[in-house]
C-alpha positions as YAML, in Angstrom:
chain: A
units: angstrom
residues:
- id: 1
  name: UNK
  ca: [0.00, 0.00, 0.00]
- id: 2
  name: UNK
  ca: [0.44, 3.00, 0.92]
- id: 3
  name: UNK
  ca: [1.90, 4.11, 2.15]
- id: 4
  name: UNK
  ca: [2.81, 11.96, -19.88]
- id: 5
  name: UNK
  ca: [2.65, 22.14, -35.63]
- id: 6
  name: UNK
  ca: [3.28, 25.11, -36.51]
- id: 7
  name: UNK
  ca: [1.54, 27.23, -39.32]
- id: 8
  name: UNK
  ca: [2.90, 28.70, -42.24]
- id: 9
  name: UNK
  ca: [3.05, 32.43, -43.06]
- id: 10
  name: UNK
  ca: [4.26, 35.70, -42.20]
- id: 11
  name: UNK
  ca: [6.74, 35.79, -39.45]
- id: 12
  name: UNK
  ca: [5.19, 38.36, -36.70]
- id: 13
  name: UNK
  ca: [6.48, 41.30, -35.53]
- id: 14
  name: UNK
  ca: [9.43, 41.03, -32.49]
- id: 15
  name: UNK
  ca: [7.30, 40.68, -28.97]
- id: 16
  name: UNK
  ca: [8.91, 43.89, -27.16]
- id: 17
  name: UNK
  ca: [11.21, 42.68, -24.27]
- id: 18
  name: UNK
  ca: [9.93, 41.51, -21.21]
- id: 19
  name: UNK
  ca: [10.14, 43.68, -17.90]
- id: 20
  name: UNK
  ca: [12.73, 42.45, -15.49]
- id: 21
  name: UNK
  ca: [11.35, 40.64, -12.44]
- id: 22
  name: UNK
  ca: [11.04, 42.44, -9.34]
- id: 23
  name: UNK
  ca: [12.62, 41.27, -6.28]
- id: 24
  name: UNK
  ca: [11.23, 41.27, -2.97]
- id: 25
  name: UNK
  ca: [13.10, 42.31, -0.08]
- id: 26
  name: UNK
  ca: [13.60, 38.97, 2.44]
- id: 27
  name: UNK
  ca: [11.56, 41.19, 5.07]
- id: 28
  name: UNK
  ca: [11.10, 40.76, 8.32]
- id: 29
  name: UNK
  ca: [10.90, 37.12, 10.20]
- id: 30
  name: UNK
  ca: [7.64, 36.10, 11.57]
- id: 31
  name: UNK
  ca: [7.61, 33.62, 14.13]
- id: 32
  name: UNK
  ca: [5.17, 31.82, 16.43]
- id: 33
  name: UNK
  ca: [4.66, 29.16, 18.60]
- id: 34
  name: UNK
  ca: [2.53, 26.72, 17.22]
- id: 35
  name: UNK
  ca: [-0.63, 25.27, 19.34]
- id: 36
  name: UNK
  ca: [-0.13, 21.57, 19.89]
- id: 37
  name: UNK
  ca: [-2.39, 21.13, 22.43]
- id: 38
  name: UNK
  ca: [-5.44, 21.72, 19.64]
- id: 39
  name: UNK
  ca: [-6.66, 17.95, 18.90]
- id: 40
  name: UNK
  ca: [-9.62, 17.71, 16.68]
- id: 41
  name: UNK
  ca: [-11.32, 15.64, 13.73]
- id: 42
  name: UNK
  ca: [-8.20, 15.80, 11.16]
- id: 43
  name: UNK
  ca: [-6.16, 14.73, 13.73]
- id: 44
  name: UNK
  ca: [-5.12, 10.94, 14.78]
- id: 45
  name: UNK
  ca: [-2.84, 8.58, 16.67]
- id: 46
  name: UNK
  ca: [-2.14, 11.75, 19.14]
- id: 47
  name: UNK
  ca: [-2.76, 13.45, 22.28]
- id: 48
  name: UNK
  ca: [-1.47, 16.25, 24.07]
- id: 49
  name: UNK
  ca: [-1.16, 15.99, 27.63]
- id: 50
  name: UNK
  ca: [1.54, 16.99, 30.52]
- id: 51
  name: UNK
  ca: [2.15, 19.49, 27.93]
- id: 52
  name: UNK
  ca: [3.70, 17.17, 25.72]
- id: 53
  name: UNK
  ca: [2.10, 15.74, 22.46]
- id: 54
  name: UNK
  ca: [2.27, 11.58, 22.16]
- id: 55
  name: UNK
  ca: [1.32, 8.81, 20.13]
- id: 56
  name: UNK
  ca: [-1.30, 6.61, 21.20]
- id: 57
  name: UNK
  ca: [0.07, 3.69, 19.42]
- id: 58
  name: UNK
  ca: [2.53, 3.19, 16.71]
- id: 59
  name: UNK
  ca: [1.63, 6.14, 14.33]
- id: 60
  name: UNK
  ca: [-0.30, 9.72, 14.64]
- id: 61
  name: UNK
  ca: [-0.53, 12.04, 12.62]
- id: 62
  name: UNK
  ca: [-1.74, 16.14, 13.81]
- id: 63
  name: UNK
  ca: [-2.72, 19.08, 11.60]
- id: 64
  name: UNK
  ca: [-2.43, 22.17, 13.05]
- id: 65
  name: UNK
  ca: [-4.38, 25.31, 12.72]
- id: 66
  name: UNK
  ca: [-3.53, 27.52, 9.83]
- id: 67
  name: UNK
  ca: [-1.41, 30.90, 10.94]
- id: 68
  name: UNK
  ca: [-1.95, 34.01, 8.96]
- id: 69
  name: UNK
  ca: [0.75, 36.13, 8.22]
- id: 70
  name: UNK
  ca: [1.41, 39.85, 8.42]
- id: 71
  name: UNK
  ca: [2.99, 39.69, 4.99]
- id: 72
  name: UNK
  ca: [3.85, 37.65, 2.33]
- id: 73
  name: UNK
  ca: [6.23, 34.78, 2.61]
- id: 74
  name: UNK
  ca: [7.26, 31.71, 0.62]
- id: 75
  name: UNK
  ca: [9.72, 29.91, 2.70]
- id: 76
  name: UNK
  ca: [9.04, 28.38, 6.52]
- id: 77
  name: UNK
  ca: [11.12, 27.01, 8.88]
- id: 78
  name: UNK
  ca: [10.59, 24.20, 11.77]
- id: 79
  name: UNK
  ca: [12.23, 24.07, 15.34]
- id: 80
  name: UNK
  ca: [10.59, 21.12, 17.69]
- id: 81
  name: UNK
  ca: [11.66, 21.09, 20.87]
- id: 82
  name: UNK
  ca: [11.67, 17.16, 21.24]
- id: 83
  name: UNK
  ca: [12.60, 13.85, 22.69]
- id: 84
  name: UNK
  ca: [12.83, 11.12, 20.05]
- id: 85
  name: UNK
  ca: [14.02, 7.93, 20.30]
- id: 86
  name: UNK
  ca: [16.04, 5.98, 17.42]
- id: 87
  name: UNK
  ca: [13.49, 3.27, 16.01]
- id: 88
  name: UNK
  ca: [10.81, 6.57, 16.09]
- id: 89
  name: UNK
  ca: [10.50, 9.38, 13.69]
- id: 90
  name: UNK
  ca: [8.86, 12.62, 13.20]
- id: 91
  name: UNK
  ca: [8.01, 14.14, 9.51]
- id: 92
  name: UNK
  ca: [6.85, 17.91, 9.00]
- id: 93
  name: UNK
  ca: [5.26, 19.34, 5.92]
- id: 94
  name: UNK
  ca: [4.17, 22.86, 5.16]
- id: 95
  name: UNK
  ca: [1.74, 24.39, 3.03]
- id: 96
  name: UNK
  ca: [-0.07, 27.63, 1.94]
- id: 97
  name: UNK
  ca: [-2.43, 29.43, 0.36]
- id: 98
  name: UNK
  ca: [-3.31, 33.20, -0.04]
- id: 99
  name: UNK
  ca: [-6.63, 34.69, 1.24]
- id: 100
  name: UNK
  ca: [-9.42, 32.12, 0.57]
- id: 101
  name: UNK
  ca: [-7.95, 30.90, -2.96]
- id: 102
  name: UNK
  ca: [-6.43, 26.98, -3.15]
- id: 103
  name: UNK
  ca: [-3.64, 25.47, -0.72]
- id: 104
  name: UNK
  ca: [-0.80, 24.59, -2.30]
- id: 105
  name: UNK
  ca: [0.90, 21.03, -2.18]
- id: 106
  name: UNK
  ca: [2.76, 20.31, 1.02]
- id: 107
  name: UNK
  ca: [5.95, 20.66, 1.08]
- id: 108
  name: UNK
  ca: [8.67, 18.35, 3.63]
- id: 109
  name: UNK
  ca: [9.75, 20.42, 5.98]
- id: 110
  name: UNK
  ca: [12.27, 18.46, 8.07]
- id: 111
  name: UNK
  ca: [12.21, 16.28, 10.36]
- id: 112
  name: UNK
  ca: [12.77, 15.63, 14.73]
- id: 113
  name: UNK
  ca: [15.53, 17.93, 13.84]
- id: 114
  name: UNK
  ca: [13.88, 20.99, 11.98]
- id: 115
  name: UNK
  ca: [13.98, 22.15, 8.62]
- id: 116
  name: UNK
  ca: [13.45, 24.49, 5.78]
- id: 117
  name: UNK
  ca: [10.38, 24.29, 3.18]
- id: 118
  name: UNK
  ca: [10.53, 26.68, 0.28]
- id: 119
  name: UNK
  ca: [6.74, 27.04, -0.79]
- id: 120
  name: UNK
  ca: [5.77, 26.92, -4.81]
- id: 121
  name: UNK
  ca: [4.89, 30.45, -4.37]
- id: 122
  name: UNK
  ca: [4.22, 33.92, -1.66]
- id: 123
  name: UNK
  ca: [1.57, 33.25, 0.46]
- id: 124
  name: UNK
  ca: [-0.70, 34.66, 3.44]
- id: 125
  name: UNK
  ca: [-1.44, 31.56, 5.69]
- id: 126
  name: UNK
  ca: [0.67, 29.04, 6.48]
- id: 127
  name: UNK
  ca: [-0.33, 25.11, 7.85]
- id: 128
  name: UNK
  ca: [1.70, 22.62, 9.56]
- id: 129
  name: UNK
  ca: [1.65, 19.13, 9.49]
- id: 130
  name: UNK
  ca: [3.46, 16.30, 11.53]
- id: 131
  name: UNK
  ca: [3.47, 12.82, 11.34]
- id: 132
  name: UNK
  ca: [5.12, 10.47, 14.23]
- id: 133
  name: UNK
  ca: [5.81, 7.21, 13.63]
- id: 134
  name: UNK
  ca: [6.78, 5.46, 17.53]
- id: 135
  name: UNK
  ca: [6.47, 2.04, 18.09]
- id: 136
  name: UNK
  ca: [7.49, 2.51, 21.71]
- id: 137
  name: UNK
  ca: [5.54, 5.65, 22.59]
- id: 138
  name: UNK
  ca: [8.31, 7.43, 23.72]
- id: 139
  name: UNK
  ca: [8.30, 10.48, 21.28]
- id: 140
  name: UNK
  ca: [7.88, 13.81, 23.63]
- id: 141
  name: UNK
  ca: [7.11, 16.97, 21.75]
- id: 142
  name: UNK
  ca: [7.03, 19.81, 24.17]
- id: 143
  name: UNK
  ca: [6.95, 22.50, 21.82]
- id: 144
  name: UNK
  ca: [7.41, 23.68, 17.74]
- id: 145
  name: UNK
  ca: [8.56, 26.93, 16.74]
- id: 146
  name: UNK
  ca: [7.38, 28.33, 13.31]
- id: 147
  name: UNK
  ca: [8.56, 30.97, 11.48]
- id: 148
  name: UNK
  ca: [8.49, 32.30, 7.86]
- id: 149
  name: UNK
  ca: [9.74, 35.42, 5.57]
- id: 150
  name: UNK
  ca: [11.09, 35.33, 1.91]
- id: 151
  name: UNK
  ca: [13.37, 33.39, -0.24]
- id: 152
  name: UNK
  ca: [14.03, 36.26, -3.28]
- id: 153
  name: UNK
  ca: [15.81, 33.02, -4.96]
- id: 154
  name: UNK
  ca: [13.04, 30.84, -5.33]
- id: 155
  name: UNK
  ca: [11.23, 30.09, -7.78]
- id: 156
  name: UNK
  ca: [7.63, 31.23, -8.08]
- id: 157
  name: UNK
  ca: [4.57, 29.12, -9.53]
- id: 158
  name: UNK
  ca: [1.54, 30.53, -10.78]
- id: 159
  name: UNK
  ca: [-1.89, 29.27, -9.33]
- id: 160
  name: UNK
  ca: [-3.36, 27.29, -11.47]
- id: 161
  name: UNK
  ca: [-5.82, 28.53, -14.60]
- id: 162
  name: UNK
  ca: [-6.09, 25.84, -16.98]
- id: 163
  name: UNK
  ca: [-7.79, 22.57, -17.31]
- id: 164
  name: UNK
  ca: [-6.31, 20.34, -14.75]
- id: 165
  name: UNK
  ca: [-3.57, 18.06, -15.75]
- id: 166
  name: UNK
  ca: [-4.43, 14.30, -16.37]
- id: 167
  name: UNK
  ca: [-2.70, 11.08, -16.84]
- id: 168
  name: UNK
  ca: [-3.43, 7.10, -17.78]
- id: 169
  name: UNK
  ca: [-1.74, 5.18, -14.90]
- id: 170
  name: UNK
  ca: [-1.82, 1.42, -13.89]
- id: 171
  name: UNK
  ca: [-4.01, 0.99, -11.06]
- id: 172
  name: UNK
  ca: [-4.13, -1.43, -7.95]
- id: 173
  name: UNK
  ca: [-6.72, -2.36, -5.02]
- id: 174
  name: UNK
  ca: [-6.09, -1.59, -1.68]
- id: 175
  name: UNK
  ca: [-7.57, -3.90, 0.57]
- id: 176
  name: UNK
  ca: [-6.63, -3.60, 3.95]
- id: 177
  name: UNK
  ca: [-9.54, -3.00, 5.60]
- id: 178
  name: UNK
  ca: [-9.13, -2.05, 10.06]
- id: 179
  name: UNK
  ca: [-5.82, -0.31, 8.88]
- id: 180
  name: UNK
  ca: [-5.00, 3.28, 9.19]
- id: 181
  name: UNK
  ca: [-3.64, 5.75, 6.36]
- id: 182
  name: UNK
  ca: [-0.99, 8.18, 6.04]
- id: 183
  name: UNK
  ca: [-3.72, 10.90, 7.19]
- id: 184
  name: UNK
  ca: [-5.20, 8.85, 9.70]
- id: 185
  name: UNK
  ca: [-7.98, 7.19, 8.62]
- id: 186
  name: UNK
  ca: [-9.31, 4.04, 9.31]
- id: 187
  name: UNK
  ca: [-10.01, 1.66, 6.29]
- id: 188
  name: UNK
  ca: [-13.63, 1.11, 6.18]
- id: 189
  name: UNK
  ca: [-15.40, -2.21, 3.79]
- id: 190
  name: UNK
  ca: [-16.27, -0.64, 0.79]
- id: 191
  name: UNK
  ca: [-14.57, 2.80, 1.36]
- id: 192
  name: UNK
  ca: [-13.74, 5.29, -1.45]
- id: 193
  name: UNK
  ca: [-10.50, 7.41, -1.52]
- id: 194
  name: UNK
  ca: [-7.33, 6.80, -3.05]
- id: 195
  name: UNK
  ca: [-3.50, 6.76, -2.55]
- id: 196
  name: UNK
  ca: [-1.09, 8.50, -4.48]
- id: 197
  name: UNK
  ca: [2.83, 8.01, -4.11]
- id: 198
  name: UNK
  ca: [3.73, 11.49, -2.75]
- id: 199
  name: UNK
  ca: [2.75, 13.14, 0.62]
- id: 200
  name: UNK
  ca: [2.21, 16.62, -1.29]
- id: 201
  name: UNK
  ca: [-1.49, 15.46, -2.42]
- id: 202
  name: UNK
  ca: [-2.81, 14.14, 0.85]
- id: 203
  name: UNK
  ca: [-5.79, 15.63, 2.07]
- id: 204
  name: UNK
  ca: [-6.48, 16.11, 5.55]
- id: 205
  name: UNK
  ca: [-8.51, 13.19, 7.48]
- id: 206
  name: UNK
  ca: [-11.96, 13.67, 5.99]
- id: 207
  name: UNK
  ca: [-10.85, 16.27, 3.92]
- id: 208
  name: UNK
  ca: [-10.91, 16.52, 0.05]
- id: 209
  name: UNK
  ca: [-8.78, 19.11, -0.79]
- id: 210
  name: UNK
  ca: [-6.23, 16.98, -3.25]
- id: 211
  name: UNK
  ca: [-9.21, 14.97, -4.78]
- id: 212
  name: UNK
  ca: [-8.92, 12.76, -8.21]
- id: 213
  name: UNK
  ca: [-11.37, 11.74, -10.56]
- id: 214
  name: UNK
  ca: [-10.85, 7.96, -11.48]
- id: 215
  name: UNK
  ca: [-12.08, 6.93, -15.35]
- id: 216
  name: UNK
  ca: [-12.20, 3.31, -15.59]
- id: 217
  name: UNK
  ca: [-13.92, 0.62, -17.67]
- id: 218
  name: UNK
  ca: [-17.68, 1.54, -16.43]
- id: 219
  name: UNK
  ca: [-17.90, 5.06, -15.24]
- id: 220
  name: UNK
  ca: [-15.68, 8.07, -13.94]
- id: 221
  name: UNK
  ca: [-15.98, 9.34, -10.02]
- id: 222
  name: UNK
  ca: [-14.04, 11.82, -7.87]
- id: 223
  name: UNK
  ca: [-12.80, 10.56, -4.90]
- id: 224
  name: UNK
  ca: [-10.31, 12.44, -1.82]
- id: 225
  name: UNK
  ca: [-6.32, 11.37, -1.94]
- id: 226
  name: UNK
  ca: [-6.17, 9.66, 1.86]
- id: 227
  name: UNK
  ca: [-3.12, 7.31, 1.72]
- id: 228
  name: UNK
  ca: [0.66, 7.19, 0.18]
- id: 229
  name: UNK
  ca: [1.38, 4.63, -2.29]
- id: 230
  name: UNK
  ca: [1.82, 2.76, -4.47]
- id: 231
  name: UNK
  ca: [5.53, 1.75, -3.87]
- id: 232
  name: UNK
  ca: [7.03, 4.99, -3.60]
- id: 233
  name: UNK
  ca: [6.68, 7.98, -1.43]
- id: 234
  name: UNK
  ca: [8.16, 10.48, -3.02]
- id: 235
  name: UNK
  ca: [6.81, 10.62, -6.19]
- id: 236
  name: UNK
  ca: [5.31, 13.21, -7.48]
- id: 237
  name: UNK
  ca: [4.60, 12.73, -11.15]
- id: 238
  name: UNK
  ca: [1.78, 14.07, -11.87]
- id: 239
  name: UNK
  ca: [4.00, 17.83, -11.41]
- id: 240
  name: UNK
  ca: [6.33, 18.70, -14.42]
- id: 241
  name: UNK
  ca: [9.43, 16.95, -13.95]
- id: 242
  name: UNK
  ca: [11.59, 20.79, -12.98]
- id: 243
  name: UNK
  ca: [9.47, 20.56, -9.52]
- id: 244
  name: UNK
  ca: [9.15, 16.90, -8.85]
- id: 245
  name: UNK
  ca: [10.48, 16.09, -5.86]
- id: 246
  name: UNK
  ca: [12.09, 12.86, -7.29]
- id: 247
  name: UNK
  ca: [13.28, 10.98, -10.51]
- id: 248
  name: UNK
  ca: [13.22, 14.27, -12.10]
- id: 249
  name: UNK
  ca: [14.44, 12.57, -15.71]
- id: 250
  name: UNK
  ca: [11.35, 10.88, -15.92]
- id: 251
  name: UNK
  ca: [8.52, 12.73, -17.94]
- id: 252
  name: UNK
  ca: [5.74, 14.12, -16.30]
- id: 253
  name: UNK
  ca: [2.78, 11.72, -15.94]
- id: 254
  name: UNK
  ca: [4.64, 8.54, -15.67]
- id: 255
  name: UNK
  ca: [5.23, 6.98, -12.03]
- id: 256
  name: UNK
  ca: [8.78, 5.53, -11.09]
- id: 257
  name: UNK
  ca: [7.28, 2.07, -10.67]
- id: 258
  name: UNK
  ca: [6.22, 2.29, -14.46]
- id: 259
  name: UNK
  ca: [9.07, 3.01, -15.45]
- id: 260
  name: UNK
  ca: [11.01, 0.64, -13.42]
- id: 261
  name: UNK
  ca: [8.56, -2.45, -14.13]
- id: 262
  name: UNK
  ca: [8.82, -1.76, -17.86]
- id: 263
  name: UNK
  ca: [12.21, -0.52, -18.52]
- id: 264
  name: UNK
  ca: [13.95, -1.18, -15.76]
- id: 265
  name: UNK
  ca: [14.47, 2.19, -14.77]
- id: 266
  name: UNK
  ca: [16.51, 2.43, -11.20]
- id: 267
  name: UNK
  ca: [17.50, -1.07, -11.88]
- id: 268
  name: UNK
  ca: [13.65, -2.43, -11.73]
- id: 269
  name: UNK
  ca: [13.42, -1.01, -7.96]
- id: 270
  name: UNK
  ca: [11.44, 1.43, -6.13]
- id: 271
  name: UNK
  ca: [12.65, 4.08, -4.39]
- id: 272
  name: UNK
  ca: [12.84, 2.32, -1.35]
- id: 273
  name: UNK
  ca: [15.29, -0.66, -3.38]
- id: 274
  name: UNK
  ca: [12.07, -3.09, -3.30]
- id: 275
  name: UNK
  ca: [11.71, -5.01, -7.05]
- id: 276
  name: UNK
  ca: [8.79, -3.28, -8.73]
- id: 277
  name: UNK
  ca: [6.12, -6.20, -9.18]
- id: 278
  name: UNK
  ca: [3.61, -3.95, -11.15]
- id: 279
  name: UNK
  ca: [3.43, -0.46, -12.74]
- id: 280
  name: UNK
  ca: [1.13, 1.07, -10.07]
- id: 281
  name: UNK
  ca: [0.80, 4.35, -10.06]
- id: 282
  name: UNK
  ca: [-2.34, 4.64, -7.62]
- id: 283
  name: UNK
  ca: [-3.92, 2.67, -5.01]
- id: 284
  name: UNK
  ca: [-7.74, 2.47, -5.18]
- id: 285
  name: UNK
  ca: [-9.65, 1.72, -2.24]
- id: 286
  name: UNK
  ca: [-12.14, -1.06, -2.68]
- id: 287
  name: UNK
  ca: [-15.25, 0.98, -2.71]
- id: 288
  name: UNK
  ca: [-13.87, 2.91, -5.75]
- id: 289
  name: UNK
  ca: [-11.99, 0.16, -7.41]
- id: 290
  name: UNK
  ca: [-15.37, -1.18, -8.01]
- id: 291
  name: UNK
  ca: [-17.06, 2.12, -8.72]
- id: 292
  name: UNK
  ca: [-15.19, 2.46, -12.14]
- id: 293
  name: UNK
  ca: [-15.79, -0.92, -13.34]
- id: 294
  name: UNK
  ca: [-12.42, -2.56, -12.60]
- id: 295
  name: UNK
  ca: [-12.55, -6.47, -11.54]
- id: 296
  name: UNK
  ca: [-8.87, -6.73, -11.33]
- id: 297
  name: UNK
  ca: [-5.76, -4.58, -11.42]
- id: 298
  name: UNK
  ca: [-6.01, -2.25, -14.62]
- id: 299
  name: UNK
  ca: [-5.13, 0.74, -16.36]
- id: 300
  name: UNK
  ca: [-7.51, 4.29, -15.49]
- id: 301
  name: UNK
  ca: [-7.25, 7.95, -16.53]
- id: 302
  name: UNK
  ca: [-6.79, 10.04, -13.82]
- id: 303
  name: UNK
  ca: [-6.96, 13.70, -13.25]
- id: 304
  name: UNK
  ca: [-5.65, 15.61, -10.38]
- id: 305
  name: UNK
  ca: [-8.11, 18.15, -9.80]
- id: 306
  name: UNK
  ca: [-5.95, 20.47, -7.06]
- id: 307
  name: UNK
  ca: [-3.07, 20.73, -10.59]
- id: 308
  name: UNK
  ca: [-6.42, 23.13, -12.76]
- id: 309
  name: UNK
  ca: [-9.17, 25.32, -12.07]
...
């Protein structure tokens, strides 16, 4: 599981030049202490007590409240104050959006030791997002500093205005019913959501923010992005290779594990070294698996809804 002619005639006239880019000033920091003691519904796997957050078994996963900014900012930074112990882990992403418009993806952010996210473009609210992963229950996080302000380096992507970008991808069943997600939900009989190999589409427990509509043999239906997988979990590909987070030389629209299964690209192996058994490039929970019409593992078109307008 889870976890891609011209026309003849008269040459037109020369486009003038275009104007140079302006540069925005770094600015200020803005910092804040983030709220970890705010559990709710998108939240799993965690609770905040002694004025520590825990696990309450082997993975949780918290989202916190979105911050807004006093100004514009593209890049954030992560300081946990924390106790982890070696077979345990903690995983931050970042995101943003600007006034009520569309998040962004998430972007990693570090890990037990901090880190740096560089967002794909200036915004006015920031959200955090931590996963823990403690088979012991010994993770202590007393405290996470946040803080954000401007990377004049970086490069800036335009919200989206076209038609969203789409993709035909081999797809597999998920099964695993009584086991939890990469967002923290449970796996219902019949459920419908999907799993895509990158955390910077997963919605929010009960959330369908990075949704996907699924075309298969009988039908087409949308359904929320709620687990990472197949094989990989860093794969991106649906992005244009430039901003994929991995195997940028692949084109845009074709998963790592096709590419390995049918080329051997990366020596037939995932990115995690494991021999790539099929050319999955999404995980369909049962409920939608059999929604579209598939009776076994198959190829669907797939759009990624969050990528147009």
């Amino acid at each position: 599981m889870t976890l891609l002619c011209l026309g003849l005639g008269l040459a037109p006239p020369a486009a003038p030049a275009p104007a140079p880019a302006v540069r925005e000033a770094p600015g200020p920091v803005q910092t804040w202490a983030a709220d970890l003691s705010r559990v709710d519904a998108d939240d799993s796997g965690v609770r905040h007590t002694g004025g520590e957050l825990r696990t309450t078994g082997d993975y949780g996963v918290q989202v916190l409240a979105p911050h807004r900014l006093g100004r514009q900012a593209n890049r954030v930074r992560v300081r946990p104050d924390a106790q982890v112990p070696g077979d345990a882990g903690i995983a931050f992403d970042v995101r943003g959006r600007t006034g009520s418009g569309p998040w962004t993806e998430w972007r990693e952010a570090g890990d037990a030791g901090g880190g740096t996210a560089v967002l794909p473009r200036a915004v006015t609210t920031v959200q955090v997002r931590l996963a823990m992963w403690d088979p012991e229950g010994a993770i202590r996080l007393r405290g996470l500093e946040v803080s954000a302000d401007t990377d004049p380096d970086a490069r800036q992507e335009q919200e989206a205005a076209g038609p969203a970008y789409g993709a035909r991808v081999f797809a597999t069943r998920i099964g695993l019913v009584g086991r939890t997600t990469a967002n923290g939900h449970v796996i219902r009989k019949n459920d419908r959501f999907v799993a895509l190999p990158s955390r910077r589409g997963l919605s929010r427990k009960g959330g369908r923010e990075y949704s996907v509509r699924v075309c298969g043999p009988a039908r087409c239906v949308t359904a929320p992005v709620w687990d990472v997988g197949p094989w990989n979990i860093r794969d991106d590909y649906w992005n244009p290779s430039p901003v994929r987070q991995t195997f940028r030389d692949l084109p845009r629209g074709v998963p790592e594990a096709e590419a390995a299964y049918y080329t051997g690209y990366n020596g037939g192996r995932d990115g995690k070294g494991r021999r790539v058994l099929n050319p999955a490039g999404i995980d369909l929970a049962d409920g939608t698996f059999r929604d579209v019409g598939l009776r076994d593992n198959g190829w669907v078109t797939v759009t990624y809804l969050w990528t147009g307008r």
